[in-house]
C-alpha angles and dihedrals in degrees: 000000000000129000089252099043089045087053095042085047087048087044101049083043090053094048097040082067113085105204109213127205134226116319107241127205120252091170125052094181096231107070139000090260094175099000116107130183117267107240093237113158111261086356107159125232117292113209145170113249129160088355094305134114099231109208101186129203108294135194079269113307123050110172145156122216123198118243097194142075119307130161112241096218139017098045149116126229119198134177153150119242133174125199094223101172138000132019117274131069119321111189111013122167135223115193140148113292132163101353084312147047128294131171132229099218109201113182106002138141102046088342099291114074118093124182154112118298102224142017121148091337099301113114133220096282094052113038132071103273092066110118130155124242120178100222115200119223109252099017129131108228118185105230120196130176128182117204123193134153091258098034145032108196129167137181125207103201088352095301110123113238102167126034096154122155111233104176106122095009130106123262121199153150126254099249112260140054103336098080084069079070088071154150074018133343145133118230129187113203118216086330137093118240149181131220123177131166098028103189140170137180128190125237127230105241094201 
């Protein structure tokens, strides 16, 4: 290999990493602080108990959205979250994607689908970040998603389940009352649910 294409090798090495900052607390584990109650129709009463957001079974929508500052692209989102009754996501997450709005559904569809709503107009269940994960009442999983303005890419328990380009493509909500989650929230349906540790960090896009 010669001197230049060793250098051009170490160069496109060096900008395909995206170097991340501090991860920053969005979750203190003893009140909302800037979590608000998402206005869904019959939604029940979130609240803060033994350091976790409960999110409990709604009709059919019980969310929290987020009231302070949040960049809307080059970031990474984490996070702990617990099924605790019924059979439908749980924790899904609405944040900003692609110039827009997408949601990481975790749990959807019957309680098994995860996946990314929506890409080209195709939802969670249809496109090709649908996979199936068998989430046990009760138990904590580590949820982890990257943004940035070619990929969206996200780890449950540190096993990769999305890695989808999104650069060109269109980003969108489902229609209905999950675009009252944005510009980030997390929403249950019809399902109680548990969230602790809520992080970001932001990405350097250089």
């Amino acid at each position: 290999m010669t001197r230049l294409a060793a250098i051009a090798l170490l160069c496109g090495l060096a900008s395909a990493q995206t170097p991340a900052g501090e991860w920053k607390s969005l979750f203190d584990g003893k009140s909302l602080g800037q979590w608000k109650p998402t206005p869904f129709p019959r939604q029940k009463g979130v609240k803060v108990e033994n350091g976790v957001l409960l999110l409990p079974a709604g009709a059919p929508l019980t969310g929290v959205t987020w009231q302070g500052e949040f960049p809307k692209s080059d970031y990474e989102l984490r996070f702990e979250a617990a099924r605790t009754l019924g059979g439908d996501f749980f924790a899904s997450v609405t944040l900003p994607a692609g110039g827009n709005y997408a949601t990481w559904v975790l749990g959807g569809w019957g309680g098994d689908i995860v996946g990314i709503s929506s890409i080209d107009g195709w939802d969670a269940a249809d496109n090709e970040t649908r996979s199936y994960v068998n989430f046990e009442t009760g138990r904590w999983y580590a949820f982890r998603i990257r943004v940035t303005g070619d990929s969206i890419q996200a780890w449950i328990d540190d096993r990769r389940v999305v890695n989808v380009p999104i650069a060109g493509r269109a980003i969108s909500l489902r229609p209905g009352d999950i675009n009252l989650s944005t510009p980030l929230g997390f929403a249950s349906y019809n399902t109680t649910g548990g969230i602790r540790n809520i992080e970001y960090r932001p990405l350097s896009s250089k």
